[in-house]
N, C-alpha and C positions, 0 to 999 in steps of 0.2 A: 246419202242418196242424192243423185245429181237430175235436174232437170235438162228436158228435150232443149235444146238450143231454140230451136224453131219455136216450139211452146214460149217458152219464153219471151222471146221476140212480140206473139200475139197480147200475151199478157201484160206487157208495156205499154201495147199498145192503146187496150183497153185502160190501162191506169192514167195514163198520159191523156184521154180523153176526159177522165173524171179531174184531171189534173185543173184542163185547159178549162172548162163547165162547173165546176162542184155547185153552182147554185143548180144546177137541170135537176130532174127527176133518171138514176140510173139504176132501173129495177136490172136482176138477176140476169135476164132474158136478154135487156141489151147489151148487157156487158159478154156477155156467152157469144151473142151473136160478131160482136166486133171482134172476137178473139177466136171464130169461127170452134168451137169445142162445145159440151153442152153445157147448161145449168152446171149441173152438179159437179160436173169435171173440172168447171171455172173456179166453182168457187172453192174447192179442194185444193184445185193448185194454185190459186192468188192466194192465200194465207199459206200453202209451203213457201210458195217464192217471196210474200212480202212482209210475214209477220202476224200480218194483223187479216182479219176478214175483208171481202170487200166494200161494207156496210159502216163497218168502224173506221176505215181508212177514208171513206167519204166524210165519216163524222167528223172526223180528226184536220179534215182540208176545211171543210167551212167552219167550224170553230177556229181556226187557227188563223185564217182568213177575216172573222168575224174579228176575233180582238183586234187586230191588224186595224180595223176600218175604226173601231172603237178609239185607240189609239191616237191613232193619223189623222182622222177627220173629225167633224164637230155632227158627222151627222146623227138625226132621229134616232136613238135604239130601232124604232120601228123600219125604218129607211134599212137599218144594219143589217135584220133579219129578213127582208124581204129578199133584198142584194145576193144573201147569201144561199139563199134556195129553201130557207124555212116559210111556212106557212100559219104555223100557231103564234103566237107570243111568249104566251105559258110552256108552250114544248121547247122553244128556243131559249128560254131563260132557266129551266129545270134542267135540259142537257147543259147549256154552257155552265151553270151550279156547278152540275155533278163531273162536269170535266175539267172545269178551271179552281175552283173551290171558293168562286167568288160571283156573284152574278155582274151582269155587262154594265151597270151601273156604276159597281165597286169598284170595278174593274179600270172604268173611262178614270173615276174618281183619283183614286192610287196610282193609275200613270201618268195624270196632269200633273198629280203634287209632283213628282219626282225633277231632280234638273235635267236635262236636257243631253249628258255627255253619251246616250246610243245614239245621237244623230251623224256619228261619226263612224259608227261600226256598219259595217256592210248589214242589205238585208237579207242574204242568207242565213250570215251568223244570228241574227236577230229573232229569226225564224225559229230558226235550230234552238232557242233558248226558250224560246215561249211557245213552241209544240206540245200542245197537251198528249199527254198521254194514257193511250188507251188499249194496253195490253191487258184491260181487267174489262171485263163487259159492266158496263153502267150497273145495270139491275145483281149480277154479281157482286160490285164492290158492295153494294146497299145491304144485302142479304148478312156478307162479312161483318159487317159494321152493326149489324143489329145481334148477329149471333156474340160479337164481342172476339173474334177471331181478327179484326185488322184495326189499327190506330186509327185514329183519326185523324187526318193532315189538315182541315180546315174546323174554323169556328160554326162554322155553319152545318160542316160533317157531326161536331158535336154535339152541336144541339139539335139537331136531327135526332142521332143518337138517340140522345136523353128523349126524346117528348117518342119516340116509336118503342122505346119499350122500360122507361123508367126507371133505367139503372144510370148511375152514375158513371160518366167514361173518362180516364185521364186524359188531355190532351197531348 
């Protein structure tokens, strides 16, 4: 099933907007309105055309953006999530958790220690390699992981695990 050329077009245009902003606030409406279609039509066709919802593709740019700053700069965790368009502390550290499977701390931590030999590789590729991904809805993977239906990929997915319902989970 093939998309309207033109739709599409609008649909970029909107993405390319959250592209250029991911810290703003892009509720449903504005994104509808930039791609001139309604709500519900938007957001039907941004996840045929891109994958993912338009809500998780925003997740996915300021996470992705956020390690990026963790990374590269020495600055504040707080300074990192403010930059980025989050507003809580705790909702910025519990989504980057549940999308990276490390919080921004561990995270700055374990990419100091490393040497230095990505400052050679482009930052596309770079990008492309530490893009969290979020073809699973957050509170979905949780649900899995409690039922004992999906592995757990991080230390901290495990212990989660364990203390929300008392079963022992292999890593």
């Amino acid at each position: 099933m093939r998309q309207n050329p033109g739709l599409l077009r609008r649909l970029l245009r909107a993405k390319d907007r959250m592209d250029a902003a991911p810290h703003e606030d892009w509720p449903i409406s504005r994104l509808a309105e930039a791609s001139a279609v309604s709500e519900a039509h938007f957001a039907r066709e941004f996840k045929k055309a891109f994958g993912l919802p338009p809500h998780r593709y925003l997740l996915t740019r300021r996470i992705e953006r956020a390690a990026a700053l963790l990374r590269e700069t020495g600055l504040p965790i707080l300074d990192v999530l403010l930059q980025t368009g989050w507003n809580s502390p705790g909702t910025f550290g519990r989504v980057f958790r549940d999308i990276t499977g490390e919080s921004p701390g561990q995270l700055r931590a374990r990419e100091q220690s490393l040497p230095a030999p990505m400052a050679s590789m482009p930052e596309c590729v770079l990008r492309s390699i530490s893009r969290p991904n979020l073809k699973t809805a957050v509170s979905e993977k949780r649900r899995s992981l409690a039922d004992g239906r999906l592995e757990p990929q991080s230390k901290e997915e495990v212990d989660d695990a364990r203390s929300r319902n008392g079963r022992t989970v292999c890593p």
